[in-house]
gemmi code that builds the backbone of each chain (N, CA, C; Angstrom):
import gemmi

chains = {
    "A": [
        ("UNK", (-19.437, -4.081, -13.570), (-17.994, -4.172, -13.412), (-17.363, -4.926, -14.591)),
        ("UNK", (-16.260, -4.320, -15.327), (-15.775, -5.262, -16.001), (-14.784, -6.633, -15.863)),
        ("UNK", (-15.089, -7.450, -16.033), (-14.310, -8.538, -15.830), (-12.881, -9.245, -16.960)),
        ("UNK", (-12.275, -9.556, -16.799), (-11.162, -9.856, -17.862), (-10.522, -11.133, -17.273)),
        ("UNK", (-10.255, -12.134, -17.912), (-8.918, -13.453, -17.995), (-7.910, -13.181, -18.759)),
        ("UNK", (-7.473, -12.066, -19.482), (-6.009, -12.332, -19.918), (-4.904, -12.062, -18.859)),
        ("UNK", (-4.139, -13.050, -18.448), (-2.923, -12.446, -17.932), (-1.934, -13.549, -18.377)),
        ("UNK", (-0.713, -11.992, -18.349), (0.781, -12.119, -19.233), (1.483, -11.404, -18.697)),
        ("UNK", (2.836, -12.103, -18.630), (3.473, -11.503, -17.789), (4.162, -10.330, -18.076)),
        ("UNK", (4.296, -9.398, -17.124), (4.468, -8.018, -17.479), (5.676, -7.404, -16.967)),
        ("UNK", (6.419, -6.110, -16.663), (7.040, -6.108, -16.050), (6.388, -5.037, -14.775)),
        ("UNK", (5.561, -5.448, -14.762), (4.635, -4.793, -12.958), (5.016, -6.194, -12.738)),
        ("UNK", (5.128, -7.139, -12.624), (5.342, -8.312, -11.379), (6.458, -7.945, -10.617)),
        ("UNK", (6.485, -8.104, -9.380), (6.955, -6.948, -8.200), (7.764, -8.801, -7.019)),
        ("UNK", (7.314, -9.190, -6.663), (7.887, -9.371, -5.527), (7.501, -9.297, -4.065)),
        ("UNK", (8.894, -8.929, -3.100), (9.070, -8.894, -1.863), (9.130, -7.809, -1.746)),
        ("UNK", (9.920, -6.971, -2.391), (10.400, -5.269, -2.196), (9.974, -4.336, -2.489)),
        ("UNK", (8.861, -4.063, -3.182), (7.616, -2.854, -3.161), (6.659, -3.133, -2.466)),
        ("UNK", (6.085, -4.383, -2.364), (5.443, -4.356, -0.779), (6.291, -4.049, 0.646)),
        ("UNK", (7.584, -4.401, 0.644), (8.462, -4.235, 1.802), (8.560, -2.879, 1.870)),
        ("UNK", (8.756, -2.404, 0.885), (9.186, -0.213, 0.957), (8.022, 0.452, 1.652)),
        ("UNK", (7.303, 0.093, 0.205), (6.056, 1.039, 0.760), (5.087, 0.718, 1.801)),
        ("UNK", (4.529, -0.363, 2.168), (4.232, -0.416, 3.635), (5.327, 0.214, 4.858)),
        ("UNK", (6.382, 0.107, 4.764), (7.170, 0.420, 5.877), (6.839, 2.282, 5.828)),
        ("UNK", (7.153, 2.748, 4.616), (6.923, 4.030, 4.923), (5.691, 4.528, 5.117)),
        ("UNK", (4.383, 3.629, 4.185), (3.072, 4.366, 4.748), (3.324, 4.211, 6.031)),
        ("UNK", (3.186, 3.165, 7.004), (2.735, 3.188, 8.246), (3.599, 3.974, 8.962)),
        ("UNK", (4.458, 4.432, 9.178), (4.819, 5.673, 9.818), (5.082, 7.027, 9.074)),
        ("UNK", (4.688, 7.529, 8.308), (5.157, 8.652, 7.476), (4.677, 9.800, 8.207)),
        ("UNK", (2.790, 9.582, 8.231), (2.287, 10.506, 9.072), (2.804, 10.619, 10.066)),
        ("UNK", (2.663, 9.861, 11.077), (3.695, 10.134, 12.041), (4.522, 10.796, 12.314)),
        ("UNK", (5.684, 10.776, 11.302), (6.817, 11.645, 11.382), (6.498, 13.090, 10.905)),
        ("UNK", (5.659, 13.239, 9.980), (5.502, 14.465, 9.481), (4.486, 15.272, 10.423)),
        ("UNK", (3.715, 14.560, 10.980), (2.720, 15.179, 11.826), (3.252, 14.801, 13.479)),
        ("UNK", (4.034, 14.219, 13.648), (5.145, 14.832, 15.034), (4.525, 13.890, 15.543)),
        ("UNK", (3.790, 12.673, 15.962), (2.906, 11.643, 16.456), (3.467, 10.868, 17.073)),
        ("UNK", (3.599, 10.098, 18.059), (3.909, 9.302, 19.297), (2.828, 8.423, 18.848)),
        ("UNK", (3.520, 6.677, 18.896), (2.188, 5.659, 19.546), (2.287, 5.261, 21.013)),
        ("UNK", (0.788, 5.135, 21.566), (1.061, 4.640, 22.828), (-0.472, 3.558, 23.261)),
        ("UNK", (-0.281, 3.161, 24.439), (-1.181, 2.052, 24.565), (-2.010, 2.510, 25.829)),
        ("UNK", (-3.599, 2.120, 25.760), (-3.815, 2.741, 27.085), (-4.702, 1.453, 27.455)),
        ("UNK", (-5.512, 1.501, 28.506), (-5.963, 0.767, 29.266), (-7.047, 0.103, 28.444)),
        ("UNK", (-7.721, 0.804, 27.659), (-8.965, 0.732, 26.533), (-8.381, 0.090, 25.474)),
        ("UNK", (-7.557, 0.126, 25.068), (-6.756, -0.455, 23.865), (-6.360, -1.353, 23.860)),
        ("UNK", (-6.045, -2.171, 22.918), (-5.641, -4.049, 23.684), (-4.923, -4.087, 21.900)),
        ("UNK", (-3.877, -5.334, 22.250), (-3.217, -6.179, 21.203), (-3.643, -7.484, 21.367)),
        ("UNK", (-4.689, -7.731, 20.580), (-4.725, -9.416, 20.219), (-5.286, -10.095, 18.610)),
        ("UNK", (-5.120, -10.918, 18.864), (-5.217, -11.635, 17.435), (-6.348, -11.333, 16.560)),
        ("UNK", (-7.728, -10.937, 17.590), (-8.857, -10.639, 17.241), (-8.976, -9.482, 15.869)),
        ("UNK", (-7.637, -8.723, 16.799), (-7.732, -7.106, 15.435), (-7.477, -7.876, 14.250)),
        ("UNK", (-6.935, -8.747, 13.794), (-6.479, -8.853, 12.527), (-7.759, -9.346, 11.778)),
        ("UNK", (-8.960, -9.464, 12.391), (-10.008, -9.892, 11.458), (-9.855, -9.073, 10.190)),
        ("UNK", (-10.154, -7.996, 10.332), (-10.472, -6.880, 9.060), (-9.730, -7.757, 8.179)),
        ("UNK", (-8.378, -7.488, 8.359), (-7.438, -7.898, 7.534), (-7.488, -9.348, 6.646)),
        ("UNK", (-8.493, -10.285, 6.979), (-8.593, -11.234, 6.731), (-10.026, -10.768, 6.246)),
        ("UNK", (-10.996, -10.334, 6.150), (-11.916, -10.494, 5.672), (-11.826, -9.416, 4.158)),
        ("UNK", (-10.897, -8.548, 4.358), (-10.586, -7.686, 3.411), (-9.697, -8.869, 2.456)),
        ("UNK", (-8.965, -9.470, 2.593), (-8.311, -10.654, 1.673), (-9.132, -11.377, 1.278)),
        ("UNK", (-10.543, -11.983, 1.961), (-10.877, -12.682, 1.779), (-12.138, -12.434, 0.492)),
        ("UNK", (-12.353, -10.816, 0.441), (-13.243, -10.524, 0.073), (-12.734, -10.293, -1.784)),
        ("UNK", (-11.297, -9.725, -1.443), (-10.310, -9.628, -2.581), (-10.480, -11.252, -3.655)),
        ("UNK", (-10.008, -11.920, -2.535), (-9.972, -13.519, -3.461), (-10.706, -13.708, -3.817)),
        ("UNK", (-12.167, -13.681, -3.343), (-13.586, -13.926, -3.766), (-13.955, -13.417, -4.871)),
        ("UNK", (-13.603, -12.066, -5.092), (-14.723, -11.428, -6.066), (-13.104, -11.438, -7.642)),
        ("UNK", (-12.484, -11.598, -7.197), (-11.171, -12.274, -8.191), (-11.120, -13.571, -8.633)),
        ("UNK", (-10.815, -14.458, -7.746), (-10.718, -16.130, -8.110), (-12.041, -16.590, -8.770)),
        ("UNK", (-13.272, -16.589, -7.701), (-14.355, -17.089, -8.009), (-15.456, -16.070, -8.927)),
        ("UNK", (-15.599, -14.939, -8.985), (-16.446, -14.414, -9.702), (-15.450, -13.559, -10.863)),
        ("UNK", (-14.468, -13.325, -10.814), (-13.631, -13.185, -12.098), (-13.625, -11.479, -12.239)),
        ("UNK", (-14.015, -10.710, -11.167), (-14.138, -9.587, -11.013), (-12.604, -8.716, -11.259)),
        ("UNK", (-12.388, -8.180, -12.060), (-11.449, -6.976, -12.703), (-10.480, -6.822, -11.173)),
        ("UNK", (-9.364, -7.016, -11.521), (-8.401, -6.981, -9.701), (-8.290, -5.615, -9.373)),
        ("UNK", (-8.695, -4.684, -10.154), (-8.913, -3.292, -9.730), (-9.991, -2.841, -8.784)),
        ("UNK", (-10.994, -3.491, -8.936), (-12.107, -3.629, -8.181), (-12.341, -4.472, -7.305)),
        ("UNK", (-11.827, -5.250, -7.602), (-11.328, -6.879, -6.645), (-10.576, -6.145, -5.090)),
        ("UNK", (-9.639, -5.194, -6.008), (-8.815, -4.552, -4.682), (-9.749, -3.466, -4.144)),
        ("UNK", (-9.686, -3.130, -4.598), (-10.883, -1.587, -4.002), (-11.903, -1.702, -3.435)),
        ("UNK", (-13.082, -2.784, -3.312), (-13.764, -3.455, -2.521), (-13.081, -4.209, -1.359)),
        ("UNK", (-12.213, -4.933, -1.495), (-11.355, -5.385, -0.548), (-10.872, -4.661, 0.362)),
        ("UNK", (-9.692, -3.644, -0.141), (-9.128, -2.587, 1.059), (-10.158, -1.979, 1.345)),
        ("UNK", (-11.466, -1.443, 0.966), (-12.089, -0.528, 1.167), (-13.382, -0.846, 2.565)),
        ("UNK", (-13.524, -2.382, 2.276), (-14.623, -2.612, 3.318), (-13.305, -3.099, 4.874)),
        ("UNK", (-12.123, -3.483, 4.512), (-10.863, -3.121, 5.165), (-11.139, -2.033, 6.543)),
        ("UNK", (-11.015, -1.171, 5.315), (-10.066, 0.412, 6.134), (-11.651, 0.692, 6.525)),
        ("UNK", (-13.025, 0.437, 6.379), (-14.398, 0.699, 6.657), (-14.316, 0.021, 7.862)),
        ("UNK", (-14.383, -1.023, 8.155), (-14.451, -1.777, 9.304), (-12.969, -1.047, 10.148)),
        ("UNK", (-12.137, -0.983, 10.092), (-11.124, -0.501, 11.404), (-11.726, 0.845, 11.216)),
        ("UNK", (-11.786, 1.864, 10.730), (-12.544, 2.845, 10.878), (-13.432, 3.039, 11.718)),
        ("UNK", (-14.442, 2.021, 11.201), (-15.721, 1.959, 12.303), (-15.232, 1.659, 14.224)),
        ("UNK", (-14.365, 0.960, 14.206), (-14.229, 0.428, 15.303), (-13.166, 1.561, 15.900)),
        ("UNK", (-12.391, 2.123, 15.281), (-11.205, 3.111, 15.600), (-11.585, 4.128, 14.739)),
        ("UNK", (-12.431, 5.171, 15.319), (-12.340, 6.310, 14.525), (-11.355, 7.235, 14.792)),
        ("UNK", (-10.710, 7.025, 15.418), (-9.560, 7.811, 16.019), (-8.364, 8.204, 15.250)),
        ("UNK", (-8.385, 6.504, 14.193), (-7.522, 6.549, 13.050), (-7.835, 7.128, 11.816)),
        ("UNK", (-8.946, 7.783, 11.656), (-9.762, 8.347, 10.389), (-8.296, 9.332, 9.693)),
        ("UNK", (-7.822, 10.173, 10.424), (-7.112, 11.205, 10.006), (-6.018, 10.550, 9.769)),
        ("UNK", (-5.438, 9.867, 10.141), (-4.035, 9.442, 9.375), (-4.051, 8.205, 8.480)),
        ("UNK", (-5.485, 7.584, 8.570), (-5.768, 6.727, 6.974), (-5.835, 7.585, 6.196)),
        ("UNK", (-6.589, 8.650, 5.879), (-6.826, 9.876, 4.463), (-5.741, 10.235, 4.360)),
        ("UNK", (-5.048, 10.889, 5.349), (-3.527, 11.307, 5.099), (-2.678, 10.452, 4.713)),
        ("UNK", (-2.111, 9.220, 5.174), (-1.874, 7.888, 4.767), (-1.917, 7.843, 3.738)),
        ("UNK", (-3.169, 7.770, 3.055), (-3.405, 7.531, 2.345), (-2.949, 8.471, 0.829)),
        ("UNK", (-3.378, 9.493, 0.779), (-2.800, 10.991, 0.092), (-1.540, 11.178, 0.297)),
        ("UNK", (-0.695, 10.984, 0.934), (0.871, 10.687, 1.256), (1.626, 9.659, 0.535)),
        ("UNK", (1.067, 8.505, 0.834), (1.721, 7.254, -0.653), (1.314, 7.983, -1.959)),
        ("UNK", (0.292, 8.144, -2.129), (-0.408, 9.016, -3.453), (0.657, 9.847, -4.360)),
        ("UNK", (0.965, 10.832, -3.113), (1.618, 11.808, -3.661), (3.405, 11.277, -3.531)),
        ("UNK", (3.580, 10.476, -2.924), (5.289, 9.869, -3.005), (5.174, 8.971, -3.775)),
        ("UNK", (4.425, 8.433, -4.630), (4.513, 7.581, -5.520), (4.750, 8.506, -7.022)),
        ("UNK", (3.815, 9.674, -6.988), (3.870, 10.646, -8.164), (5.749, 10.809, -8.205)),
        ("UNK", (6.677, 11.019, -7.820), (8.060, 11.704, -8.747), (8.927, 9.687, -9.039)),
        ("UNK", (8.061, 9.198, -8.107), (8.950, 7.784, -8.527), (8.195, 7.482, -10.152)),
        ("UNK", (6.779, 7.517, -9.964), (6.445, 7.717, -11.713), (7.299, 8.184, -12.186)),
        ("UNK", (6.894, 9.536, -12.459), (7.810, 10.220, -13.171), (9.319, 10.230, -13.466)),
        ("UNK", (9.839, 9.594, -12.671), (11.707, 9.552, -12.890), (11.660, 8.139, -13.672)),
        ("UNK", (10.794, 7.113, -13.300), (10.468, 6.231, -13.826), (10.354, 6.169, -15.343)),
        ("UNK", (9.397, 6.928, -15.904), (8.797, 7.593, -16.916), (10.466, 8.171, -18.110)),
        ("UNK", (11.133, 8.840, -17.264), (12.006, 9.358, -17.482), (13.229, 8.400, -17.978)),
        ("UNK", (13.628, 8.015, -17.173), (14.826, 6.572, -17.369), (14.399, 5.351, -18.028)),
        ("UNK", (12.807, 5.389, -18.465), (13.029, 4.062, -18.963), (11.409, 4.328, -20.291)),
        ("UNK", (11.969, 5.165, -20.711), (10.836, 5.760, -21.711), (9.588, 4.835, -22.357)),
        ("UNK", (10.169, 3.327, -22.610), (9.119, 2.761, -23.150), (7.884, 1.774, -22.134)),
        ("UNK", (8.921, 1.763, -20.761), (8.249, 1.509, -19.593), (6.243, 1.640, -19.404)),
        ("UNK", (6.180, 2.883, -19.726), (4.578, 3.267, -19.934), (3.665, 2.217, -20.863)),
        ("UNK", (4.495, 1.942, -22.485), (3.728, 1.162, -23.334), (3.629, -0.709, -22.834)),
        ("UNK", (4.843, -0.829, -21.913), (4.852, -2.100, -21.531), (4.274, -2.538, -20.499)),
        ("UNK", (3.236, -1.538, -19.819), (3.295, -1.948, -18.305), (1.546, -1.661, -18.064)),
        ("UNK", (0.667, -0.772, -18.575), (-0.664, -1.420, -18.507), (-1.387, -1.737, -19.665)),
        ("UNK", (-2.223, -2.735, -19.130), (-3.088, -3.353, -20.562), (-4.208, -2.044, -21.035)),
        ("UNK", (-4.086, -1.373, -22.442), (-4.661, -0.334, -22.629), (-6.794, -0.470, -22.629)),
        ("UNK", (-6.746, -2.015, -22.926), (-7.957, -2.427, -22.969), (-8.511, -2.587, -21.761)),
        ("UNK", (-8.033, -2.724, -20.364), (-8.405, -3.034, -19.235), (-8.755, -1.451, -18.554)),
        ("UNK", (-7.849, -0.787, -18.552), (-7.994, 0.440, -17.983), (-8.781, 1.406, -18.411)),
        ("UNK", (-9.071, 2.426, -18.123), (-10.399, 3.474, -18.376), (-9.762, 4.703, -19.644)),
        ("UNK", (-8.239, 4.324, -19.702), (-7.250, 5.401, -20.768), (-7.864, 6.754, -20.199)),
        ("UNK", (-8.178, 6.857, -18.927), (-8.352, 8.148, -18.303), (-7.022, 8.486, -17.116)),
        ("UNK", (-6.082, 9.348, -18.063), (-4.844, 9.418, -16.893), (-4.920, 11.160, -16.260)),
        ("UNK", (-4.025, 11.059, -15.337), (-3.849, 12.171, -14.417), (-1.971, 12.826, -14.311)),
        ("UNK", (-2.191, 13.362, -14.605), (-0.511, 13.880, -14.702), (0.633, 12.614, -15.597)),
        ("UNK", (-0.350, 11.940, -16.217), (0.907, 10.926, -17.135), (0.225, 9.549, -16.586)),
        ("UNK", (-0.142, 9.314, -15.532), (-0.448, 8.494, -14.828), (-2.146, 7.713, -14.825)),
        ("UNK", (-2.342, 6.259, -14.960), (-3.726, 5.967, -15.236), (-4.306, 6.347, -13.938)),
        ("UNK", (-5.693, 6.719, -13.927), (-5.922, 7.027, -12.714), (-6.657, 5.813, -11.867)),
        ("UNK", (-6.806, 4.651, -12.313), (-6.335, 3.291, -11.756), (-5.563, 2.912, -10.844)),
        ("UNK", (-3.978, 3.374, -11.346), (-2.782, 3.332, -10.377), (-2.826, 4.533, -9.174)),
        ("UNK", (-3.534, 5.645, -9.273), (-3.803, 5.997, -8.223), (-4.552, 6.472, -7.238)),
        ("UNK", (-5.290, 6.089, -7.719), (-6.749, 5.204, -6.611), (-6.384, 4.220, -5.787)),
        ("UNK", (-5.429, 2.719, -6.468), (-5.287, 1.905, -5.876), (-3.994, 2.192, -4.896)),
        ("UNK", (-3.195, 3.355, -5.518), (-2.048, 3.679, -4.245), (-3.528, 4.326, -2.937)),
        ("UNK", (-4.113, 5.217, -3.376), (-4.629, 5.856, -1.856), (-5.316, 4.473, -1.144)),
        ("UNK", (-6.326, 3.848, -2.120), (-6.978, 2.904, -0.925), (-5.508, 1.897, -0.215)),
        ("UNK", (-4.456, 1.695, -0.834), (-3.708, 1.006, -0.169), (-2.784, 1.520, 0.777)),
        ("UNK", (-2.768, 2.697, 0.575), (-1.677, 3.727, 1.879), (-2.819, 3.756, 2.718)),
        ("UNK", (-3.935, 4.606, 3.143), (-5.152, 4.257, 3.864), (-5.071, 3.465, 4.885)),
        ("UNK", (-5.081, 1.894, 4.269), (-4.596, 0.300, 4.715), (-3.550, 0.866, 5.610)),
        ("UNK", (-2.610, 0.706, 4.825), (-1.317, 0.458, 5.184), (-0.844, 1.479, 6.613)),
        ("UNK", (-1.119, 2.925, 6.225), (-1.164, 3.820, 7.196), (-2.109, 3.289, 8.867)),
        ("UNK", (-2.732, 2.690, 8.767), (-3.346, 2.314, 10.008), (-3.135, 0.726, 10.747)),
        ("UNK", (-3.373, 0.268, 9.839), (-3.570, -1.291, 10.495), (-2.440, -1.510, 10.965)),
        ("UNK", (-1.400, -1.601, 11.189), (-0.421, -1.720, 12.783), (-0.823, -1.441, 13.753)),
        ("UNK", (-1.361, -0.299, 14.064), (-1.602, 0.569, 15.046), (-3.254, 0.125, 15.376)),
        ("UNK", (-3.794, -0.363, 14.137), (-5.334, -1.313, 14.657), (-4.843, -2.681, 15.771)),
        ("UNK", (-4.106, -3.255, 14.893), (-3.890, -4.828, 15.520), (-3.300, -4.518, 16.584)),
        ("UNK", (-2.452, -3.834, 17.156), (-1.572, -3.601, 18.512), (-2.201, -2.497, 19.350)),
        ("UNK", (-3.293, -2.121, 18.551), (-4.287, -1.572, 19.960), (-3.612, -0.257, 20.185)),
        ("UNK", (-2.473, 0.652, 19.341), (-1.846, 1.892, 19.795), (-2.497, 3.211, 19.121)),
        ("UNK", (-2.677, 3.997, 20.211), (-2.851, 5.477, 19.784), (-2.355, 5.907, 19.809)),
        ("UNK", (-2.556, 7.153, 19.486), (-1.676, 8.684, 18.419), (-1.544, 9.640, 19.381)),
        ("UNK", (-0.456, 10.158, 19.736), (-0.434, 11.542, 20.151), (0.881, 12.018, 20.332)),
        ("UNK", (0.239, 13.527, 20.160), (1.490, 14.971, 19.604), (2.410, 14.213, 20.428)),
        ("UNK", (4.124, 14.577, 19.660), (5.463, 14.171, 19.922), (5.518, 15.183, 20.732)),
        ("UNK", (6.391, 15.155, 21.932), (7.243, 16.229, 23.018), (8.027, 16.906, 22.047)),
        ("UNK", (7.747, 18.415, 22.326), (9.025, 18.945, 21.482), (10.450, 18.491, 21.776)),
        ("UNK", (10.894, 18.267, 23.117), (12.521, 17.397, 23.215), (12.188, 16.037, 22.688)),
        ("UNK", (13.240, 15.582, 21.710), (13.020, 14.480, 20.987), (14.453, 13.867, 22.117)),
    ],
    "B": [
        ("UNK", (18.082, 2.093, -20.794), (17.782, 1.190, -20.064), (17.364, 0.151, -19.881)),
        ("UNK", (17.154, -1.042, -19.443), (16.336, -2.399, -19.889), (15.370, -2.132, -18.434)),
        ("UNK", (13.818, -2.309, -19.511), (12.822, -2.239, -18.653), (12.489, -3.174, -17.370)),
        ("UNK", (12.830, -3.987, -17.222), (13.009, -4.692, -16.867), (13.696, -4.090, -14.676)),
        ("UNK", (13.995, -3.365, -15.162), (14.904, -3.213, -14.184), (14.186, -1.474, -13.621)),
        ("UNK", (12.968, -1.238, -14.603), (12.060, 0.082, -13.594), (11.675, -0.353, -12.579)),
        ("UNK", (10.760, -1.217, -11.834), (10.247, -1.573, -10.567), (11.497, -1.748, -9.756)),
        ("UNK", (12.971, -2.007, -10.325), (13.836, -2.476, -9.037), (14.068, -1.068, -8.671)),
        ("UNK", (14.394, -0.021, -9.363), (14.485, 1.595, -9.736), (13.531, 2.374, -8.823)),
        ("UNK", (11.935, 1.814, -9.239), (11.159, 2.277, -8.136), (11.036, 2.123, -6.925)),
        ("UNK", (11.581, 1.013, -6.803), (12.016, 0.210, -5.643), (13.119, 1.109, -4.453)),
        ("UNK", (14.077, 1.342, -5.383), (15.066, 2.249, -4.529), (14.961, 3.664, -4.110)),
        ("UNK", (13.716, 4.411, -4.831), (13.393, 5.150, -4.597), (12.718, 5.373, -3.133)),
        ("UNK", (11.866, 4.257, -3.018), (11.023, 4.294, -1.960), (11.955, 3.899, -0.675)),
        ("UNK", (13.133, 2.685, -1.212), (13.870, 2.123, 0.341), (14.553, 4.104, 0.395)),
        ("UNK", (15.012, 5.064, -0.440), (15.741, 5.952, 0.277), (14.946, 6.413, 1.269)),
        ("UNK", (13.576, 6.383, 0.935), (12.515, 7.227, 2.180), (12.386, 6.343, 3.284)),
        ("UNK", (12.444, 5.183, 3.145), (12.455, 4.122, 4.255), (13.498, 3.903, 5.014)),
        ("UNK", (15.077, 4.404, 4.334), (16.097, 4.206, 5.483), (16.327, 5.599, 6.165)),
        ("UNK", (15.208, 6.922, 5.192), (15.422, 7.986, 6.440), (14.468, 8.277, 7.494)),
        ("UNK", (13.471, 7.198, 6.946), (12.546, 7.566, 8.195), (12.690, 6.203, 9.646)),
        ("UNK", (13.623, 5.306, 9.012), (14.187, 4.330, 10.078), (15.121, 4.793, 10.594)),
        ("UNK", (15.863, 5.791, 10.196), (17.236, 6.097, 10.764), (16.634, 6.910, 12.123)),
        ("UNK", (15.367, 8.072, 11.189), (15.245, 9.034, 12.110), (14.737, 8.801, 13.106)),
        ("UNK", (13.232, 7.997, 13.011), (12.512, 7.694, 14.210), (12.926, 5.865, 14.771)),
        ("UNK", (13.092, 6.229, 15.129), (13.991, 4.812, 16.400), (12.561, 3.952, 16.620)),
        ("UNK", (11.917, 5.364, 17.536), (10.482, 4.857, 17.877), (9.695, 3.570, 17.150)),
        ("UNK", (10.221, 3.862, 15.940), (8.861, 3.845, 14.859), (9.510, 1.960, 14.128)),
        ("UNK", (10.660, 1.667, 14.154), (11.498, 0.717, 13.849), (10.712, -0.627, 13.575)),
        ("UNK", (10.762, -0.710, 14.640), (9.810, -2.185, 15.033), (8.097, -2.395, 13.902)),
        ("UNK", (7.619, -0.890, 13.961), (6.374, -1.193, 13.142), (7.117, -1.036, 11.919)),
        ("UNK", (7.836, -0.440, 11.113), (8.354, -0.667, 9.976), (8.441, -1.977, 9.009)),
        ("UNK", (9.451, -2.563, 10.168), (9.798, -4.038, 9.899), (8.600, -4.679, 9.985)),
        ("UNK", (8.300, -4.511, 10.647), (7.105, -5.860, 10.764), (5.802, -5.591, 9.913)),
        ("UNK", (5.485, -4.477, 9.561), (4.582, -3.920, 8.119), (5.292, -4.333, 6.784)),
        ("UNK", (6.365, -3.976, 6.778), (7.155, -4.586, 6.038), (7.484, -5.994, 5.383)),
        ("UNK", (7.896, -6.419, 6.401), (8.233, -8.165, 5.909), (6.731, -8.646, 5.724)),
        ("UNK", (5.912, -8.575, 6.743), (4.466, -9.013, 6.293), (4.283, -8.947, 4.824)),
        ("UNK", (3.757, -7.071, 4.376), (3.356, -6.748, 3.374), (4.496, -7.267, 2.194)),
        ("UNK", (5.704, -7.196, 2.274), (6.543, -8.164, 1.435), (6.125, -9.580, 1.168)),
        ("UNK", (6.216, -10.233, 2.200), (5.926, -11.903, 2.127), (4.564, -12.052, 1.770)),
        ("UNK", (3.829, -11.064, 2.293), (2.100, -11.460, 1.351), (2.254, -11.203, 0.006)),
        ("UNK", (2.502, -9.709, -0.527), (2.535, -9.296, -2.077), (3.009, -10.827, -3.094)),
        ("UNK", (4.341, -11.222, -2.227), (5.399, -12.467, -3.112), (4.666, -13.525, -3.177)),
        ("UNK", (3.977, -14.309, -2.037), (3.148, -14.980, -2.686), (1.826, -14.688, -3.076)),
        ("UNK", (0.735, -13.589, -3.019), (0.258, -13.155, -3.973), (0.441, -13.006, -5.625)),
        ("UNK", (2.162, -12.648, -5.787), (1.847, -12.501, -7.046), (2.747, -14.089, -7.847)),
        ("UNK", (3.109, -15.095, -6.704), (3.212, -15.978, -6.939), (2.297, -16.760, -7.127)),
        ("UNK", (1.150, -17.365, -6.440), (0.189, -18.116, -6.106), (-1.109, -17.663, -6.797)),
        ("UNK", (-1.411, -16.503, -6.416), (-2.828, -15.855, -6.752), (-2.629, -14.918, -7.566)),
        ("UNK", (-2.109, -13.636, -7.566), (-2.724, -12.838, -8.424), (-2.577, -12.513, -10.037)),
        ("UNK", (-2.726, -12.447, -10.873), (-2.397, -12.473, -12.048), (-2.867, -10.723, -12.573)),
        ("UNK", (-1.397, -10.008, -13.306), (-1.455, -8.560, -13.079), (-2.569, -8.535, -14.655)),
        ("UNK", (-3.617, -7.947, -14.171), (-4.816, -7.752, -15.656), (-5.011, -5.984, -15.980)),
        ("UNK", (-4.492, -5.575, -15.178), (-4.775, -4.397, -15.737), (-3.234, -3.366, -15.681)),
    ],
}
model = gemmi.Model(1)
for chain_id, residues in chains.items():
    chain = gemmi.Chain(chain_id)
    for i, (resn, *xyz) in enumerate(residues, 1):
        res = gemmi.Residue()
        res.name, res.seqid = resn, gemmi.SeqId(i, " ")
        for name, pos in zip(("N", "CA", "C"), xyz):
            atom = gemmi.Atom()
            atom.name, atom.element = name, gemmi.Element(name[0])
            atom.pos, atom.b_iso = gemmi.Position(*pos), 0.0
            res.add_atom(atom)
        chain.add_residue(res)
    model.add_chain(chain)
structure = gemmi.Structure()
structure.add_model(model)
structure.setup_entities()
């Protein structure tokens, strides 16, 4: 794995409000597009317990980042990944709308690139380190940035519906 | 444009999909917000506290 210490500030430093967007829309997108109801059944439970993943997936992030100095690309991708592995395992039920989830941010992130790309032309040269990344892109795009959108829609697409114990099923056609 | 101001850009892109899928599903409201402000308030101090952007 490659490891790196330079950081400078860039204009990817983000905030409150791209984590606020795009979580809100992964976790229900499928849903809406695939007509989905949550509901709670007798087998299913909300307690504090679900949020382990979520904490061991952070925890695993900080670790192989802070203390072993591991590349935050990989830092993340091990992280969400043993994540969305563990609620998986325990909820396979959610398998289909993490991949979808997941391929859904993927692909709604592709025209915000691009308009991006568009309105602010030099945006691309300022925004990844060319030495860190693999300079292997996909439609304009490093394919870095979208890897780390699917493993994080994936995430994002399920774990509500892990921690509050709710399942999925077809919407009534009368809405 | 001043670069500076693409992520707020990308930003608005994504709230338009977020205020039509809050408008539409009622249902769905409550997990929004609360995926939301979470994944907000973690990212901010993440990229306050901990993370440093390397790649």
């Amino acid at each position: 794995m490659t490891t790196t210490n330079h950081y400078k500030y860039t204009y990817r430093n983000r905030g409150f409000s791209p984590g606020f967007t795009t979580s809100g829309v992964t976790a229900v997108i499928f849903k809406e597009l695939f007509s989905r109801i949550t509901y709670r059944t007798k087998k299913t439970y909300n307690h504090w317990i679900n949020a382990i993943p979520v904490f061991i997936g952070v925890l695993i992030m900080f670790f192989l980042f802070s203390y072993l100095r591991v590349f935050s690309f990989y830092a993340n991708l091990i992280g969400l990944g043993v994540m969305a592995l563990i609620i998986l395992l325990i909820r396979r039920d959610l398998f289909r709308e993490a991949i979808l989830g997941g391929l859904l941010l993927l692909i709604i992130s592709l025209p915000v690139y691009w308009i991006i790309f568009l309105l602010f032309p030099s945006w691309r040269d300022q925004t990844w380190f060319a030495d860190s990344i693999s300079d292997i892109y996909f439609i304009s795009i490093p394919y870095e940035d979208l890897v780390w959108w699917f493993f994080v829609g994936a995430n994002f697409a399920v774990v509500y519906d892990f921690i509050n114990g709710l399942k999925l099923r077809k919407e009534p056609d009368t809405k | 444009m001043d670069n500076q101001f693409a992520y707020l850009f990308g930003d608005l892109l994504f709230l338009i999909i977020w205020l039509v899928l809050f408008i539409y599903r009622k249902d769905l409201r409550k997990e929004m917000m609360y995926m939301g402000v979470f994944v907000g308030l973690a990212g901010a101090l993440a990229e306050k506290y901990w993370y440093a952007v390397d790649w």
